[in-house]
ROKEBA-465390 format. One record per residue (C-alpha): x, y, z. Coordinates in pm, 1 decimal, padded with zeros to 6 digits. Layout:
<rs>
east, north, up
X, Y, Z .
...
</rs>
This chain:
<rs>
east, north, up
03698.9, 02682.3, 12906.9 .
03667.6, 02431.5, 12641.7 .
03543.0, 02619.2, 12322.8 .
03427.2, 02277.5, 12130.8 .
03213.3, 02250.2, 12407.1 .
03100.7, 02666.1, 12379.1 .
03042.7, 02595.1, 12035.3 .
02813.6, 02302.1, 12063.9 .
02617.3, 02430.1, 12317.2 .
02543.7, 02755.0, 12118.3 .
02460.5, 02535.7, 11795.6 .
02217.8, 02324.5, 11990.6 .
02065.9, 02662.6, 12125.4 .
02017.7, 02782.2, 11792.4 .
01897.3, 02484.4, 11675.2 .
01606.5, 02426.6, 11948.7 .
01530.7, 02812.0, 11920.1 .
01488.2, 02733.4, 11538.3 .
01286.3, 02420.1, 11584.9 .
01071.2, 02592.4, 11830.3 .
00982.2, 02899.8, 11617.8 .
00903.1, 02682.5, 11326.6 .
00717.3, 02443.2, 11570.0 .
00462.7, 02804.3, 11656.4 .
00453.9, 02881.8, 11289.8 .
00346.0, 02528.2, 11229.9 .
00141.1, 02507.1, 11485.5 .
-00036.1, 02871.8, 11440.2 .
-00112.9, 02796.0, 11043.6 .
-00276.6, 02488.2, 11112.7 .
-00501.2, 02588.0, 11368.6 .
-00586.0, 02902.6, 11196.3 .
-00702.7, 02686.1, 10921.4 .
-00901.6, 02411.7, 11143.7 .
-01043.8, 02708.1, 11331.5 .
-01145.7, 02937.6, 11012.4 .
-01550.1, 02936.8, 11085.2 .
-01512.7, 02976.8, 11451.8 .
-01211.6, 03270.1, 11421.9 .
-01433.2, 03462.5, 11129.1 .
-01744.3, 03422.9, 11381.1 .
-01498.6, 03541.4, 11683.9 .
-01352.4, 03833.0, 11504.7 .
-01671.1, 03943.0, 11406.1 .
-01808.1, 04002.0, 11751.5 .
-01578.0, 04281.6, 11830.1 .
-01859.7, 04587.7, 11952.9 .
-01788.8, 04868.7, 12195.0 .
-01766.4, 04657.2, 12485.6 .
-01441.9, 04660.6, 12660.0 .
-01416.1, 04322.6, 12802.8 .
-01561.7, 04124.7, 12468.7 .
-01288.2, 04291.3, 12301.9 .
-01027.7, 04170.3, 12576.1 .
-01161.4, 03828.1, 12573.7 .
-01135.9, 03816.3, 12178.9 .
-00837.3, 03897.3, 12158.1 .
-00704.6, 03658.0, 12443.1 .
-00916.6, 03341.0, 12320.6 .
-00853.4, 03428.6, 11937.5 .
-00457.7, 03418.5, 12033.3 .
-00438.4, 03123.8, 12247.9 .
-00597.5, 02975.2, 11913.7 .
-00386.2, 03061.4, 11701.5 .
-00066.3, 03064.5, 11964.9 .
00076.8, 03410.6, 11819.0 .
00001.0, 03738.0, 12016.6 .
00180.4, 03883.2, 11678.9 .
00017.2, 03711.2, 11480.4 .
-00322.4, 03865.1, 11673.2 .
-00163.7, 04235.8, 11685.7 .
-00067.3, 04262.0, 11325.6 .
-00426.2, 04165.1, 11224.9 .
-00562.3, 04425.1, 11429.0 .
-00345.8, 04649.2, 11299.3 .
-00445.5, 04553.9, 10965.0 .
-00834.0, 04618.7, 11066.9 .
-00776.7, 04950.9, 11195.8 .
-00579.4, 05050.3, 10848.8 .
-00901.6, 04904.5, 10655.5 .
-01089.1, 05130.5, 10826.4 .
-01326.0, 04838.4, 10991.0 .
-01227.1, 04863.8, 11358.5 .
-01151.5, 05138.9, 11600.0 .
-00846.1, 05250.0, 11796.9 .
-01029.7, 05140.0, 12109.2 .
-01180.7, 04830.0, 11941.5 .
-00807.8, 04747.0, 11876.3 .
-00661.6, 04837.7, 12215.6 .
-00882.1, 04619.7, 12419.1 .
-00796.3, 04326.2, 12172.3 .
-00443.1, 04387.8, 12193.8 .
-00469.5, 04377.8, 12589.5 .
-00629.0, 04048.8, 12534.7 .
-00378.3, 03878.7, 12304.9 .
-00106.5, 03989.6, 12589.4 .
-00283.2, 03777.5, 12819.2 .
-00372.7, 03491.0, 12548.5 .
00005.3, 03459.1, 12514.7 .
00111.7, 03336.2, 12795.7 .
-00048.6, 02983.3, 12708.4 .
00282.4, 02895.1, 12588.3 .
00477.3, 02986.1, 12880.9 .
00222.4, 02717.4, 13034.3 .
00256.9, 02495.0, 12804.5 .
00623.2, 02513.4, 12851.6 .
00612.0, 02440.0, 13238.2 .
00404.3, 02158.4, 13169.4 .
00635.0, 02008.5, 12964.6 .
00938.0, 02043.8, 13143.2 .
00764.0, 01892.5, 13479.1 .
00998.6, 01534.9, 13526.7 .
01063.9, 01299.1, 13799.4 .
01087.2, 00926.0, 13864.5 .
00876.6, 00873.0, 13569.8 .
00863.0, 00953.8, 13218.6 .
00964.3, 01314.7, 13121.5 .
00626.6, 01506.7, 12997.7 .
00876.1, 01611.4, 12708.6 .
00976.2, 01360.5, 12552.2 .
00633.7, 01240.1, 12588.0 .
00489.8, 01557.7, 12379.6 .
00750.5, 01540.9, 12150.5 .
00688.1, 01160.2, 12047.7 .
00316.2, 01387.4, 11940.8 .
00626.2, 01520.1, 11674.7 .
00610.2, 01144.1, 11447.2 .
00207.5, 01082.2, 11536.8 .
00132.7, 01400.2, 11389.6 .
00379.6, 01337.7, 11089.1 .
00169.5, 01032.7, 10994.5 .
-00126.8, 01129.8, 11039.9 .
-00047.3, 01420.9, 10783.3 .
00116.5, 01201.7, 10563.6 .
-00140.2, 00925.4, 10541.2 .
-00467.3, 01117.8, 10543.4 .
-00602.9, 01223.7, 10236.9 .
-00911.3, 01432.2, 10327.4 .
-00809.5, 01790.5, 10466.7 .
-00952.4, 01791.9, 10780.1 .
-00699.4, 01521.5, 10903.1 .
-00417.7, 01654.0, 10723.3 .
-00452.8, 02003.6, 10988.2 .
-00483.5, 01770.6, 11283.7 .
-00164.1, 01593.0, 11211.8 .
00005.7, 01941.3, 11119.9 .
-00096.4, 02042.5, 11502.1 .
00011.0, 01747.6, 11638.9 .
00347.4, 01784.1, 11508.8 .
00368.4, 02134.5, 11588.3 .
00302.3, 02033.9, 11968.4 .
00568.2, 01771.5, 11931.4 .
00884.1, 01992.1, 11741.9 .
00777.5, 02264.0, 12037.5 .
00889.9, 02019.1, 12333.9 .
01178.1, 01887.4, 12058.4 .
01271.5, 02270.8, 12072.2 .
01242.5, 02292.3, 12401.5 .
01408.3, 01947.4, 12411.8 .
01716.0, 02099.2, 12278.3 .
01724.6, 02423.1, 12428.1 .
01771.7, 02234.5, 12783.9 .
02046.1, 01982.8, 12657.2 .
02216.0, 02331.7, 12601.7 .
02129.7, 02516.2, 12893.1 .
02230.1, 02216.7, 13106.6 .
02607.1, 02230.7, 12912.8 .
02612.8, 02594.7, 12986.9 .
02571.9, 02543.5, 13368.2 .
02888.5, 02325.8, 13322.0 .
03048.6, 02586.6, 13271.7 .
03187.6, 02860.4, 13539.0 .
03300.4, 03116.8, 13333.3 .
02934.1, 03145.6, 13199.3 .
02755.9, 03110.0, 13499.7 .
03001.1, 03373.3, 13692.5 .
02905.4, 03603.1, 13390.3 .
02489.1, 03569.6, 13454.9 .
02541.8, 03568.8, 13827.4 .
02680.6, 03931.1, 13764.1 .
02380.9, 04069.3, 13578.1 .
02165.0, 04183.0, 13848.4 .
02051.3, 04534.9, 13772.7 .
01681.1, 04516.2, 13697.4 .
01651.8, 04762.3, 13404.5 .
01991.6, 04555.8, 13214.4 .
01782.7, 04206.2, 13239.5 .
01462.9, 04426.2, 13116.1 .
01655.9, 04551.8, 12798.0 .
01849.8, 04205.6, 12765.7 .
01521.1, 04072.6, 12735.9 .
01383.9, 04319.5, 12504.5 .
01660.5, 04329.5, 12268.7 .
01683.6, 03945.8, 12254.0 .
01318.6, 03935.2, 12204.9 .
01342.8, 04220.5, 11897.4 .
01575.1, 03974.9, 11745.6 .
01405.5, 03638.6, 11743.3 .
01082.6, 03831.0, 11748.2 .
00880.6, 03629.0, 11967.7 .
00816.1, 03674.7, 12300.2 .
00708.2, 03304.7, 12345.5 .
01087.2, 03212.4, 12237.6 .
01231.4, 03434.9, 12454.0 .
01026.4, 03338.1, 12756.9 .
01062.9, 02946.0, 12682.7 .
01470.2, 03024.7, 12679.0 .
01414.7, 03162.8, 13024.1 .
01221.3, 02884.6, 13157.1 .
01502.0, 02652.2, 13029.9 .
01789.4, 02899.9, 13181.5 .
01611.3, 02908.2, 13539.2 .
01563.9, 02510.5, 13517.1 .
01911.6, 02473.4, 13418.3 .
02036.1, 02687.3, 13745.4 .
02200.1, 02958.6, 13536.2 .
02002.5, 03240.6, 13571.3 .
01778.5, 03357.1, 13928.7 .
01404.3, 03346.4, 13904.7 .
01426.3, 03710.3, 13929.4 .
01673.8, 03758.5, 13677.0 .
01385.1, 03535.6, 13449.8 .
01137.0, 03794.4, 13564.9 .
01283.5, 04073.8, 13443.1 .
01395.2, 03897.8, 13133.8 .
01067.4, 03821.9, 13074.3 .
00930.2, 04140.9, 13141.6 .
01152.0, 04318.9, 12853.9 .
01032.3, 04033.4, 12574.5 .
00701.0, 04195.3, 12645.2 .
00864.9, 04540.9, 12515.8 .
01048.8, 04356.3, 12227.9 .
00768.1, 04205.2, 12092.0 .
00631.5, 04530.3, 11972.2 .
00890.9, 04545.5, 11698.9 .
00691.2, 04301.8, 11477.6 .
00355.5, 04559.4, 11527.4 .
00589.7, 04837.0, 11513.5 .
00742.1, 04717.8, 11163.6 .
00313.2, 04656.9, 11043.5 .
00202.9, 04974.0, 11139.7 .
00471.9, 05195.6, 10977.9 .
00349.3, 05082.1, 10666.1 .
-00043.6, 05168.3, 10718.4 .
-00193.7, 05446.4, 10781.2 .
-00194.0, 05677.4, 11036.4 .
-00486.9, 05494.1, 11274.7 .
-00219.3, 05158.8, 11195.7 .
00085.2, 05393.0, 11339.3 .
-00150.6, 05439.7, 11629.4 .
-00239.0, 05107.5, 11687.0 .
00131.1, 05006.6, 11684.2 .
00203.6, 05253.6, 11911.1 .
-00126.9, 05197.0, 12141.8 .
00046.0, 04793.6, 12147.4 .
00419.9, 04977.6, 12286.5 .
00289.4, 05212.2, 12509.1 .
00080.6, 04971.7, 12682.2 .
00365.2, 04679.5, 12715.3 .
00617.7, 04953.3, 12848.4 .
00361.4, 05112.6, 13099.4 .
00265.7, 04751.3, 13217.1 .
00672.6, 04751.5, 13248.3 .
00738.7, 05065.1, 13422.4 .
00523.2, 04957.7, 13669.6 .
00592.8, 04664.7, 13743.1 .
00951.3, 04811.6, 13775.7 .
00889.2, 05023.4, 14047.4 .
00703.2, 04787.1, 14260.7 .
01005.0, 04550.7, 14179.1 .
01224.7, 04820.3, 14279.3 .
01013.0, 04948.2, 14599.5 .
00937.5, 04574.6, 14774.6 .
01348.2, 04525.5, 14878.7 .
01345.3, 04853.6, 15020.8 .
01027.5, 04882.4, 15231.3 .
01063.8, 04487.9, 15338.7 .
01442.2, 04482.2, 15395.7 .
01532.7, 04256.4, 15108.7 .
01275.2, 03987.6, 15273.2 .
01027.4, 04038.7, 14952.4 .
01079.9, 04018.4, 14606.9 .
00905.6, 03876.8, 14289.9 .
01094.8, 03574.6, 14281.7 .
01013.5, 03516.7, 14671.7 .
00653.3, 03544.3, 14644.0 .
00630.1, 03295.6, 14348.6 .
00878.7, 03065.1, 14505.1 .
00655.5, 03045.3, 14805.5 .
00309.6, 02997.5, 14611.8 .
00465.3, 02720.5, 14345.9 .
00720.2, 02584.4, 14524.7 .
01026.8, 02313.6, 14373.4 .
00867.3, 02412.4, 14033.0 .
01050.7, 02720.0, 13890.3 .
00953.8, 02662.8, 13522.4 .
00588.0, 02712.2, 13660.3 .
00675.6, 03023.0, 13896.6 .
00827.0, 03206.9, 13584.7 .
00528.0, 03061.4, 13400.5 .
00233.0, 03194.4, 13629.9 .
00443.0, 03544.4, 13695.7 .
00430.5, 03592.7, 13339.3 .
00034.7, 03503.3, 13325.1 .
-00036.4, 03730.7, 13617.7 .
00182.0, 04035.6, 13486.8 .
-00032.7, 04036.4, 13185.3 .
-00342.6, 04047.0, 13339.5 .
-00265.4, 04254.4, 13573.2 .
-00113.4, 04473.0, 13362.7 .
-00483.0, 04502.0, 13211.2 .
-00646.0, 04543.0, 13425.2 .
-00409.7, 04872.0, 13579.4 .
-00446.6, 04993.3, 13168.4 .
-00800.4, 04928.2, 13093.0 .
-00913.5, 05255.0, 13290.9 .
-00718.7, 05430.7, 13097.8 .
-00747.6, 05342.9, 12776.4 .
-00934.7, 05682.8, 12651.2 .
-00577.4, 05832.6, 12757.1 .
-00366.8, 05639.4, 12608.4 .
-00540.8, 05698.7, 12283.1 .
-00554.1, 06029.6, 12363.8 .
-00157.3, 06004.3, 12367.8 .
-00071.3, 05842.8, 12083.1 .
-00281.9, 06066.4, 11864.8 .
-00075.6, 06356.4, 11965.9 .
00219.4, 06140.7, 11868.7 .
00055.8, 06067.3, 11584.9 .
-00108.6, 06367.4, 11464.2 .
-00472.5, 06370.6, 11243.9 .
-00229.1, 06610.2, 10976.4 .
00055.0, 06497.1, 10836.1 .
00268.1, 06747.9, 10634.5 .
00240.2, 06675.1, 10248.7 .
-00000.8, 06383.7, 10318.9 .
-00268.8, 06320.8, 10070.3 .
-00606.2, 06313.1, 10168.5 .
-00707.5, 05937.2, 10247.8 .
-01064.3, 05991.9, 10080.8 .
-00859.4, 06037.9, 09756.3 .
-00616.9, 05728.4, 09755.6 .
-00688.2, 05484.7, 09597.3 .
-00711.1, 05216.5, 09815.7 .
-00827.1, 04841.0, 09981.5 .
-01056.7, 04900.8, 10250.2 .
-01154.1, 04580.3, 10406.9 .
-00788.6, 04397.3, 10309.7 .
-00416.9, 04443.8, 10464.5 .
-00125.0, 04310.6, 10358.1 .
-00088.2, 04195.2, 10749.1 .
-00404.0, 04029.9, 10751.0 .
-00151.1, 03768.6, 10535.8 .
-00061.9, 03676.5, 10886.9 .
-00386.6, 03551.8, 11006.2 .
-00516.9, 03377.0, 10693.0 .
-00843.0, 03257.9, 10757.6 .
-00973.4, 03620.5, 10913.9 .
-00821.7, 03750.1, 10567.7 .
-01039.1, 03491.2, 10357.7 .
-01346.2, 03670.8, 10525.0 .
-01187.6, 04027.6, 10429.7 .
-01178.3, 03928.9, 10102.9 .
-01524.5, 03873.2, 10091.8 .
-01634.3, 04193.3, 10253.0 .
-01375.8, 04371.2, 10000.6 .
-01529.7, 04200.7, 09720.5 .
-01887.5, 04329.6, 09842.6 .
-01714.3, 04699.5, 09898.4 .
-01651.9, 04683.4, 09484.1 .
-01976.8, 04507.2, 09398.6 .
-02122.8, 04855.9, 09534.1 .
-01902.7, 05079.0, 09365.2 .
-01964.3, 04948.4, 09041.5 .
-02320.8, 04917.8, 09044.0 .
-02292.1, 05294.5, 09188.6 .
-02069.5, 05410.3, 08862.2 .
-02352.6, 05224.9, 08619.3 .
-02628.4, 05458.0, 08858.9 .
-02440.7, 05734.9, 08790.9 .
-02309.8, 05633.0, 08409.3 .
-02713.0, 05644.9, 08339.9 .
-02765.8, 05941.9, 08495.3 .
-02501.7, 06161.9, 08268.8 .
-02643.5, 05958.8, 07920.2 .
-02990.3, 06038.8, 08001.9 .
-02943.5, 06382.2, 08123.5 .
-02607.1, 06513.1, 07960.7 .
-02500.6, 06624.0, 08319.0 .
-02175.4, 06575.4, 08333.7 .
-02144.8, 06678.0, 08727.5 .
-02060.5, 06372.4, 08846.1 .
-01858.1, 06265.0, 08586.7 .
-01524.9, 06308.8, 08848.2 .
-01646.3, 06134.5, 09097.6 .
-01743.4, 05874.1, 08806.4 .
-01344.1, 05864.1, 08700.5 .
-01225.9, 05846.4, 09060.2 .
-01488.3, 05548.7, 09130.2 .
-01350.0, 05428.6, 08808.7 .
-00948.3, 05431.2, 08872.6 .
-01043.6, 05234.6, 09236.2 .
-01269.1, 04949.5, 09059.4 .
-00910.9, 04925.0, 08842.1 .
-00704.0, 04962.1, 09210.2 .
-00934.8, 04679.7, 09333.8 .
-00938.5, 04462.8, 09063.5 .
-00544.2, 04459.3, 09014.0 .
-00440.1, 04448.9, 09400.5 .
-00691.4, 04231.6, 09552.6 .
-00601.0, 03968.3, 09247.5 .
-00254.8, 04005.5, 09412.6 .
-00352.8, 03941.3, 09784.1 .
-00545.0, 03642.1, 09674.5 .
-00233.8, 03494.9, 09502.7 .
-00073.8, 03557.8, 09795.2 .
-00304.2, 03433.8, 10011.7 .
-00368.2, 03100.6, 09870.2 .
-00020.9, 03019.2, 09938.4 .
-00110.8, 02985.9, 10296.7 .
-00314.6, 02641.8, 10494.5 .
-00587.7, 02673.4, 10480.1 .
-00901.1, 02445.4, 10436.6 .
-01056.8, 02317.1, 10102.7 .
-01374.1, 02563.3, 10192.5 .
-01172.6, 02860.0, 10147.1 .
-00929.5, 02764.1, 09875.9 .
-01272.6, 02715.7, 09682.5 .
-01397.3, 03018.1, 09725.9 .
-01033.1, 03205.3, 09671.0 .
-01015.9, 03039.8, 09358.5 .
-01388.0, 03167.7, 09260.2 .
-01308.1, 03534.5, 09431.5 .
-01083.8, 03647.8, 09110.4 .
-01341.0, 03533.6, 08865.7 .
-01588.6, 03740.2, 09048.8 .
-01309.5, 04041.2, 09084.5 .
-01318.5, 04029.4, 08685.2 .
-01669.9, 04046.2, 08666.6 .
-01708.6, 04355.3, 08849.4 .
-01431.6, 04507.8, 08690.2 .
-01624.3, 04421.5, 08372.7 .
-01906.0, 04595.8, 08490.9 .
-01709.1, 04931.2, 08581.3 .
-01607.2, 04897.9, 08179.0 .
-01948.3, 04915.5, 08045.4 .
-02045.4, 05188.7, 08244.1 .
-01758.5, 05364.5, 08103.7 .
-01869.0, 05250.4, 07773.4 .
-02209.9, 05385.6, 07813.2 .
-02005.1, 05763.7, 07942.1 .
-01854.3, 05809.0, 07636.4 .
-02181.3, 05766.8, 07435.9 .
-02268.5, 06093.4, 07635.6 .
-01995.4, 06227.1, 07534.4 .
-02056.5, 06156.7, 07173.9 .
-02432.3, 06251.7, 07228.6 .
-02337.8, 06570.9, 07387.2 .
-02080.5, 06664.9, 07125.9 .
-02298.7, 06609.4, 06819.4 .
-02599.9, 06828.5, 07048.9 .
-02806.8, 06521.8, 07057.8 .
-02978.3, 06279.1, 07306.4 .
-03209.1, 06023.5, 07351.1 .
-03616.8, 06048.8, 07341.7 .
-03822.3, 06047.2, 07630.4 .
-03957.5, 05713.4, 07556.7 .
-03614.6, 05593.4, 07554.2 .
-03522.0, 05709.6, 07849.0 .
-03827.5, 05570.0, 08015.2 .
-03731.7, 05221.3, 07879.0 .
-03348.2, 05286.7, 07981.3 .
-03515.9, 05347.9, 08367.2 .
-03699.6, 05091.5, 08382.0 .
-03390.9, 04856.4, 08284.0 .
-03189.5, 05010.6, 08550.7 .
-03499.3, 04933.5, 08797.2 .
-03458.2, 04571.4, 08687.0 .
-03072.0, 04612.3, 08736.2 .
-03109.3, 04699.1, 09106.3 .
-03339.9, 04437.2, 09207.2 .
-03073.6, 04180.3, 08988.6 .
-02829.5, 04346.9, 09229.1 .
-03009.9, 04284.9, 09542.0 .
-03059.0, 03930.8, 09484.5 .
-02710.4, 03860.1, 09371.8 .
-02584.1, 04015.6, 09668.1 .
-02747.3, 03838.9, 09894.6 .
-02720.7, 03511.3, 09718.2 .
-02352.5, 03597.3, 09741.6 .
-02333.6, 03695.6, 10124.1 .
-02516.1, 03437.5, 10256.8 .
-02497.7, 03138.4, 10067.3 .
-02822.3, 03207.4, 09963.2 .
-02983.3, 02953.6, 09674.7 .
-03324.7, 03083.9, 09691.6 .
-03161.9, 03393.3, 09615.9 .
-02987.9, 03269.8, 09293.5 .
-03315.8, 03126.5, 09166.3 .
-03482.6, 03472.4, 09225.3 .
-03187.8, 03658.7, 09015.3 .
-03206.8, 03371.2, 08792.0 .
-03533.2, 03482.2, 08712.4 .
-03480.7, 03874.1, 08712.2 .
-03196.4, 03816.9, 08473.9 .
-03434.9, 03689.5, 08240.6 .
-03636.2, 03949.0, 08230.3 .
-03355.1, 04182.0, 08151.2 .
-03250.7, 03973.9, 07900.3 .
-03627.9, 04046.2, 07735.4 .
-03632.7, 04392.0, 07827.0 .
-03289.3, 04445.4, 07636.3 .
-03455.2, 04204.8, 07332.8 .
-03764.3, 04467.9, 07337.0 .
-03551.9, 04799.6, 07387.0 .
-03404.4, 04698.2, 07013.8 .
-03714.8, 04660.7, 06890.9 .
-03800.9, 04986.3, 07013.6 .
-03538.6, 05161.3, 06875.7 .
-03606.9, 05001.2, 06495.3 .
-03968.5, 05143.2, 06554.9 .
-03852.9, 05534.0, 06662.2 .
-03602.9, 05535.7, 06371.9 .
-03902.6, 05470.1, 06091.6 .
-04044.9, 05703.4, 06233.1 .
-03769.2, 05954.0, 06243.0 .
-03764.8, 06020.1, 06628.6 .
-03439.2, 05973.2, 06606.6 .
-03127.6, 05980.6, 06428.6 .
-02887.1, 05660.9, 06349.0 .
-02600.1, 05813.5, 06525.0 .
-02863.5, 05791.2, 06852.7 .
-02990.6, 05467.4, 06790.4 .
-02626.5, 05323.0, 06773.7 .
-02562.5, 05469.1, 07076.9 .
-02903.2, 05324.5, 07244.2 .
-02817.2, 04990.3, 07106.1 .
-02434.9, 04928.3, 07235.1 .
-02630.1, 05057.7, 07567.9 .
-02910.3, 04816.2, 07578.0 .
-02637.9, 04505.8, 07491.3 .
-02379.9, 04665.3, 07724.7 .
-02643.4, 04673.8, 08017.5 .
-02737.6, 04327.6, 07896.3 .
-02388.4, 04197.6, 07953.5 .
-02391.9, 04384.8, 08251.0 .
-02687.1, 04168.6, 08389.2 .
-02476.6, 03826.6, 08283.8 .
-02141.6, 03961.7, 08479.5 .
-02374.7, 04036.0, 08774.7 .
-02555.3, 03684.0, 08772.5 .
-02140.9, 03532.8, 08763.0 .
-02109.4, 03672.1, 09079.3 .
-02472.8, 03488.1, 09230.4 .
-02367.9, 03176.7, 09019.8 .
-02015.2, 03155.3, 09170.8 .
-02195.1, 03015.0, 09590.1 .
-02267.7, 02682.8, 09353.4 .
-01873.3, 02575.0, 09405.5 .
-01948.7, 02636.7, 09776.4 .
-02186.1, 02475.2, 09797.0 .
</rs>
C-alpha cells in the first residue's frame, strides 16, 4: 500500500469535508438573513395543529439547510417558555424530513455523463457568487452572492470528497476492509459516531453518497450508515438542551428518542425482509430497482423516505413519547430552585444565536416582556407611596433585580447577535434595541426612587394629602395611556401611534409643571410639611422623566422606518 498515496487521499477528504461544512454554514447564514421576514412570519404560525407544526419545521429547514440549526432553536423556544413540548416535537419531525434536501441536492450534483458534470457546473456558482458579493454594495445583493457561493464550495466539497473516494477504491487493502463491515447495527453506530464527530448529518450522508459512487461501500452498507447519522445528529440538540431548562432537556431528548425509534424500526424490517424473502429483498434491492444506474439518488430518496416515514409511524404517538421523556426528565429536580424565582430571559436563548433572524424577533418580544415589568414596578412603586403598604414591596425587589437581569444579559445577546448576517433592517433595529433596554431600565430606577420616598415618609410617620394623591393618580392614568401608545407604536411600526404618545407626553409634561405648583400652594398653607413636599417634587420630576424614557422607546420605529 503506498502511504503517500493514504495520506493524500485522507487530506483531500478532510479538506472537501471542511469545505463542505463551511459551504452549509455559509450557505445557512445567508439565507437566514435574505429570508428574515418570511422565517419570523413562519415561526410564528406554530398553533396546536400537528401537521402545521411538521410542515414548519420541514420548510423553515430546507430554508435555512440545517435540521440543527432548526432543533436548537426549538429547543431554545421551549426553554423561553414560548412553545410547547408538542409544539416542538412536531417541528422537530419536520426539520428531519426538511433535511434531506441536501442529500438531493447532492445526487443532483453528482449526476455525469457524456456531457458536462452537474458539479463542476454548480461549483463554477463558487466565483459568480464571489463577485457578486464583492461588487455589490447594497445588502440585498451582497446575501445573494453569499448563497451562490455557498451552492458552489458545497459541489467544490463534494468535488473533493470524490477525487478521494475514487483514490480509495484504488486501493485493495481499503476496499477488502469495507467489504468486511456488513453487520447492520456496526454500519448504524459507524454512522452515528462519525456523524457525532463532524456533527452534521448532511456531511455524513454526502460522504456516503460519494463512498457508494466511488464503489467502496454497498448501497446497503450507505443505508445503514445513513441511518446512524440520524442518531448522531442529536449530539448538537443534546449538547443545547443540557444547558436549558428542564422542558429544553426534554426537547433534546423528545429529538433522540424519536431518531432512534425511527432507527429501531427500520432495523428490524431491515433485519426481517432477508429472512422471510430468502435474501431476494433488501433495502438496497428495492431502491436499486425503483432508481436504477443512479446510486447517489437511491441513497438519496431512501434517506427522504426514512424520514417521512419515520413520521408518520411517530406522529401517533407523540402524547407518549412526551409522556416518556418527562419521566426521564422529572417536573422535580433535587435542590432545584424554583423557575418562578430565577432570574431569567424569557423570550431569548443563547441557541436562538443559531438561527439569527428568528432571534432578532425574540429580542423584540423580550424587550416588550420588560417594557411590562417596569411599567408594573412604577404601578406598584405608586401604590406603596400613596398608601404606605409595603406588601408588595418583595415582589417590587424581585421585579426589580430581573429589570437589572434583563437589562445586563439581553445587552449581551445583542452584542452577540449582531455579529451574525444579517440584513440592514435588523442591524437597525439591534442597534436601537440597547438604547431602548436602557430606557426601561431607567424607568425600573425611578420607581425605586419613588420606594424609598415611602420609606422616608413612613419612617418620619408622614404621607402625602389627599389632594396629592388625587393629582399623583391622575398622572399615573396619563402614564398608562403614554404606555399603551408607545407600545403599540413600538410593536407595529405604528406612526399614528407615536403622534398620539407624542401628544399624551405633553400633557404629562403639564400635569408634572401643575403638580409643582400645587405643592407651593399646600405648603403656604401648611398642609404639608417640606420634608413631604420634597418628596412630592423628586416624584412629580421622576415620573416626568419617566414619561421622556417611555416616549424613547415610541421614538426609536423612526430609524425603521
Amino acid at each position: 500500500m503506498n502511504s503517500i498515496m493514504v495520506a493524500t487521499a485522507i487530506l483531500n477528504l478532510l479538506a472537501g469535508i471542511g469545505i463542505f461544512l463551511v459551504a452549509c454554514s455559509m450557505m445557512s447564514s445567508n439565507l437566514e438573513a435574505l429570508s428574515s421576514d418570511g422565517l419570523k412570519v413562519l415561526f410564528s404560525k406554530v398553533s396546536k395543529s400537528k401537521w402545521l407544526g411538521v410542515g414548519i419545521g420541514a420548510v423553515g429547514t430546507a430554508a435555512i439547510q440545517s435540521s440543527g440549526a432548526t432543533t436548537v432553536m426549538t429547543i431554545g423556544f421551549v426553554n423561553a417558555g414560548i412553545m410547547s413540548l408538542y409544539q416542538a416535537a412536531t417541528i422537530i419531525y419536520g426539520a428531519n424530513i426538511g433535511t434531506t434536501i441536501t442529500g438531493q441536492i447532492v445526487a443532483l450534483g453528482m449526476i455525469s455523463g457524456d456531457r458536462l458534470s452537474t458539479t463542476i457546473m454548480f461549483s463554477g456558482l463558487a466565483g459568480v457568487g464571489s463577485f457578486i458579493k464583492l461588487f455589490s454594495k447594497k445588502d440585498t445583493p451582497k446575501l445573494w452572492g453569499g448563497i451562490l457561493s455557498g451552492f458552489g464550495m458545497l459541489f467544490v466539497g463534494l468535488s473533493i470528497m470524490s477525487g478521494a473516494m475514487e483514490s480509495f477504491a484504488e486501493l485493495d487493502a481499503v476496499k477488502a476492509f469495507l467489504a468486511s463491515i456488513t453487520n447492520m447495527f456496526l454500519l448504524v453506530i459507524i454512522g452515528a459516531v462519525l456523524t457525532a464527530i463532524v456533527q452534521s448529518s448532511s456531511v455524513m450522508t454526502s460522504v456516503a453518497i460519494t463512498m457508494l459512487v466511488a464503489g467502496l461501500i454497498t448501497l446497503d452498507q450507505g443505508i445503514f450508515l445513513t441511518m446512524g447519522s440520524n442518531i448522531g445528529s442529536c449530539v448538537v440538540a443534546l449538547l443545547a438542551g443540557l444547558s436549558g431548562s428542564k422542558n429544553a432537556k426534554r426537547t433534546s431528548f423528545i429529538h433522540l428518542l424519536f431518531n432512534v425509534s425511527g432507527v429501531v424500526v427500520f432495523l428490524f424490517v431491515g433485519f426481517i425482509l432477508p429472512l422471510a424473502s430468502g435474501g431476494s429483498i433488501s433495502y438496497g434491492g428495492i431502491f436499486e430497482s425503483l432508481f436504477p444506474s443512479a446510486p447517489q439518488t437511491q441513497l438519496a430518496m431512501f434517506h427522504t423516505v426514512f424520514n417521512v416515514l419515520t413520521v408518520l409511524l411517530i406522529m401517533p404517538a407523540t402524547n407518549i413519547l412526551i409522556n416518556i421523556v418527562k419521566r426521564i426528565v422529572p417536573d422535580i429536580e433535587r435542590d432545584e430552585v424554583p423557575e418562578t424565582k430565577k432570574e431569567r430571559l424569557y423570550y431569548v436563548d443563547e441557541n436562538m444565536l443559531k438561527t439569527p433572524v428568528i432571534a432578532v424577533k425574540q429580542v423584540k418580544n423580550e424587550i416588550v416582556n420588560m417594557a411590562d415589568i417596569a411599567l408594573r414596578n412604577f404601578a406598584t412603586s405608586l401604590d406603596i407611596v400613596c398608601t404606605l403598604d409595603f406588601t408588595a414591596k418583595e415582589e417590587f425587589e424581585g421585579n426589580e433585580k430581573q429589570l437589572n437581569f434583563i437589562n445586563r444579559e439581553l445587552v449581551k445577546f445583542i452584542i452577540e447577535l449582531s455579529k451574525a448576517p444579517l440584513n440592514e433592517k435588523d442591524h437597525t433595529y439591534l442597534s436601537s434595541a440597547i438604547r431602548t433596554i436602557s430606557d426601561l431600565e431607567r424607568v425600573g430606577d425611578y420607581a425605586e426612587n419613588i420606594v424609598g420616598y415611602a420609606k422616608s415618609l413612613s419612617e418620619a410617620g408622614d404621607g402625602f394629602s389627599t389632594s396629592a394623591i388625587a393629582e399623583i393618580r391622575y398622572v399615573q392614568e396619563n402614564i398608562n395611556t403614554l404606555f399603551e401608545n408607545v407600545m403599540k407604536a413600538y410593536i407595529n411600526i405604528d406612526f399614528e401611534a407615536l403622534e398620539a404618545a407624542y401628544k399624551v407626553e405633553d400633557e404629562i409634561d403639564r400635569l408634572t409643571g401643575r403638580m409643582e405648583q400645587n405643592h407651593i400652594i399646600r405648603l403656604e398653607e401648611g398642609i404639608c410639611t417640606p420634608i413631604v413636599g420634597a418628596h412630592y417634587l423628586s416624584l412629580s420630576a421622576n415620573t416626568e422623566r419617566i414619561a421622556d424614557h417611555l416616549i424613547n422607546v415610541a421614538k426609536s420605529i423612526k430609524q425603521l422606518a
